[in-house]
C-alpha positions as CSV (number, residue, x, y, z in Angstrom):
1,X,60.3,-92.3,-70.0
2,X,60.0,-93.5,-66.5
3,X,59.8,-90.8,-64.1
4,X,60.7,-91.5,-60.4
5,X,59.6,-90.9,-57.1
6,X,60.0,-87.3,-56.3
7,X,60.8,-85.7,-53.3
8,X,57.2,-85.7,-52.4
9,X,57.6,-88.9,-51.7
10,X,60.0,-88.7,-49.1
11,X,59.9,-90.3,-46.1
12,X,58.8,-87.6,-43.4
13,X,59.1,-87.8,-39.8
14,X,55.2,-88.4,-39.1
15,X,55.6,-90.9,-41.8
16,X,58.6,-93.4,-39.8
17,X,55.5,-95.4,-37.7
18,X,53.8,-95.8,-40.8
19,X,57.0,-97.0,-42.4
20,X,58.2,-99.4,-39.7
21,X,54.7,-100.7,-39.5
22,X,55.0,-101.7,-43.2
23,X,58.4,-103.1,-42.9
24,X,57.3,-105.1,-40.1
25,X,54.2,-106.6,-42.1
26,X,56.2,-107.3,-45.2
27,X,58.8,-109.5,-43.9
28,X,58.8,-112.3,-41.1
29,X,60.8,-110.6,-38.8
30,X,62.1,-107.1,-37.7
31,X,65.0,-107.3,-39.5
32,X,64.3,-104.4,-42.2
33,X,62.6,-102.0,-39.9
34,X,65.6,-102.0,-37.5
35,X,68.1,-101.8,-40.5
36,X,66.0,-98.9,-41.9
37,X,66.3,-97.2,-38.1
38,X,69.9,-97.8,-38.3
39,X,70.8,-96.4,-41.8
40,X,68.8,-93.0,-41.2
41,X,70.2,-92.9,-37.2
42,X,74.2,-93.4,-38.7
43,X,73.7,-91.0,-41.4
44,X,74.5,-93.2,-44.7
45,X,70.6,-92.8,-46.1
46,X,70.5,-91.6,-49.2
47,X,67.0,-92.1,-50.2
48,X,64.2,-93.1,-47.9
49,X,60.6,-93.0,-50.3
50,X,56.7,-94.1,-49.5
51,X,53.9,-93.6,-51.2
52,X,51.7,-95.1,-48.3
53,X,51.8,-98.7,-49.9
54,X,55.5,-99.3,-50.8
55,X,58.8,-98.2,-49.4
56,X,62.6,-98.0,-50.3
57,X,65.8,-97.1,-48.7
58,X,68.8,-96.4,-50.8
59,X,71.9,-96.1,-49.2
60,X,75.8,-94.9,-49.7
61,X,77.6,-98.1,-49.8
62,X,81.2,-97.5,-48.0
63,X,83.2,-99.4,-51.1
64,X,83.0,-98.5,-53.7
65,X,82.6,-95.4,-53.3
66,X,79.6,-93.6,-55.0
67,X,77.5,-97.0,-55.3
68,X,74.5,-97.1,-53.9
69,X,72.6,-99.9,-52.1
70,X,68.4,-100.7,-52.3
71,X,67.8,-102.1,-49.5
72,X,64.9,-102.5,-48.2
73,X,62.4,-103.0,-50.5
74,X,58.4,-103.3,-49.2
75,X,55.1,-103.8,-50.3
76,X,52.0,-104.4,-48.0
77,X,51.1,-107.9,-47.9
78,X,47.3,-107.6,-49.3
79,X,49.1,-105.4,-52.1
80,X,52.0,-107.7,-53.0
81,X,52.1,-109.5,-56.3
82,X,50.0,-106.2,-58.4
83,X,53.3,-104.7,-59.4
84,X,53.6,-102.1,-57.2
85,X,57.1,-103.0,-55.6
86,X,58.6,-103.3,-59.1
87,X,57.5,-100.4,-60.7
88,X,58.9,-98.4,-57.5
89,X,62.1,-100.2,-58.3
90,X,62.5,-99.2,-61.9
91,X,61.4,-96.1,-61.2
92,X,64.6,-95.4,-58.8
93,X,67.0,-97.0,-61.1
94,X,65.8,-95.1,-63.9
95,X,66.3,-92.1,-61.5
96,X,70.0,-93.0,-60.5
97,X,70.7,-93.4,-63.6
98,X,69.5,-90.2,-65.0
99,X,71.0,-88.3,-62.0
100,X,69.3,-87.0,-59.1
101,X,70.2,-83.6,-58.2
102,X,70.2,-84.3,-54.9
103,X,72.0,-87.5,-55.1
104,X,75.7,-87.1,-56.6
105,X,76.3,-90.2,-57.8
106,X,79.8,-90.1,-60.2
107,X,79.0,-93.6,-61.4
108,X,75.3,-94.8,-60.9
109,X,75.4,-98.2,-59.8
110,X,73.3,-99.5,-57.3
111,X,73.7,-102.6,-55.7
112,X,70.9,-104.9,-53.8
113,X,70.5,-108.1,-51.5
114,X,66.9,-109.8,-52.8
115,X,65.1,-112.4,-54.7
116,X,66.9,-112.1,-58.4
117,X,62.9,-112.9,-59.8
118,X,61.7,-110.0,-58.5
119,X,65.0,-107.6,-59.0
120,X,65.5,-108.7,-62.6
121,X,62.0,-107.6,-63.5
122,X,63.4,-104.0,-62.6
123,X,66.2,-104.0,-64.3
124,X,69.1,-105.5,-61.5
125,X,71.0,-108.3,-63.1
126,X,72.6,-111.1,-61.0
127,X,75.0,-112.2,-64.1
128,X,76.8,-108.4,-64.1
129,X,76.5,-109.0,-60.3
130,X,79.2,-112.1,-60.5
131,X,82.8,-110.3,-60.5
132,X,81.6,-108.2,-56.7
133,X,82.9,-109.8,-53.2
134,X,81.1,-109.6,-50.8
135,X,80.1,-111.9,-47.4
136,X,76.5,-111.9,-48.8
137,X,75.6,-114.9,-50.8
138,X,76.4,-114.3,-54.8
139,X,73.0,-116.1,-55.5
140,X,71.0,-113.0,-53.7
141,X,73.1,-109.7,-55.2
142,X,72.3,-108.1,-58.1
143,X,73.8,-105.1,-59.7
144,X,72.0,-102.1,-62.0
145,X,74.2,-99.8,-63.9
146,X,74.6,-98.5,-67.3
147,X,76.8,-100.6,-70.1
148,X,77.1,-103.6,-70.5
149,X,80.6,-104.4,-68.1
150,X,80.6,-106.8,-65.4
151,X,82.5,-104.8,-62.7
152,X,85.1,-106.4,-60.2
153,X,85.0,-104.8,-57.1
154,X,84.8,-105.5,-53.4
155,X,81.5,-104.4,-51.6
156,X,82.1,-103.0,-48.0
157,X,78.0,-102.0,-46.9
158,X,77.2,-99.3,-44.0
159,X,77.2,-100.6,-40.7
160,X,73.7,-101.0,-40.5
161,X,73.7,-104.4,-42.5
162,X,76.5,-106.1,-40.0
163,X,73.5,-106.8,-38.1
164,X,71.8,-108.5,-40.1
């Protein structure tokens, strides 16, 4: 059984340079770090994790309602490629899916914007993915979610990703 990251692994104020610094590294531009600001400054962060190497946000997606998004997901770059970043992955699907206490989720789905490679490898599927609308490219969004449906449903995402 995969067992995910607990709540020791939250993201803690003296952790948030540490974070943005990582987020900054991982990807060519600030992009992330400033969407990661604006998800925990508007309140729709549900799940902000580190462990010093990696880091995740999962958020309340506005539609539908009780989905989550992962978004986004980092590794350092001289740590990329060992595995790390999809092992945290799996870890908070599997976690979603089993229900996290502090996370009332009535119908764990999550949702995510990424490279389908890396996402399928933790258990996302872009084929389930193909029924959502969205104004994000369908090639990019991947759904994970118990069964074996292929859901139709519009996806409205918090503010923070219209500026993206």
């Amino acid at each position: 059984m995969v067992v995910g990251p607990d709540d020791a692994w939250q993201v803690k104020p003296e952790d948030l340079p540490t974070v943005d610094a990582l987020l900054r590294a991982a990807f060519p531009g600030p992009e992330e770090a400033e969407l990661v600001k604006r998800l925990r400054a508007d309140g729709d962060m549900v799940w902000d994790v580190t462990n010093g190497v990696a880091c995740a946000a999962l958020s309340r997606m506005v539609a539908p309602e009780g989905w989550l998004c992962l978004a986004p997901v980092a590794v350092w770059p001289d740590r990329q490629g060992q595995g790390i970043g999809s092992r945290l992955v799996r870890q908070i699907v599997e976690a979603v899916r089993m229900g996290m206490p502090h996370v009332a989720v009535p119908e764990p789905t999550l949702v995510v914007l990424g490279s389908p490679s890396f996402y399928a490898r933790a258990g996302f599927s872009l084929e389930r993915a193909v029924r959502l609308i969205s104004s994000y490219p369908i090639s990019h969004r991947l759904i994970a979610r118990a069964g074996a449906g292929v859901p139709e449903r519009k996806l409205v995402y918090p503010r923070a990703f219209d500026h993206l």
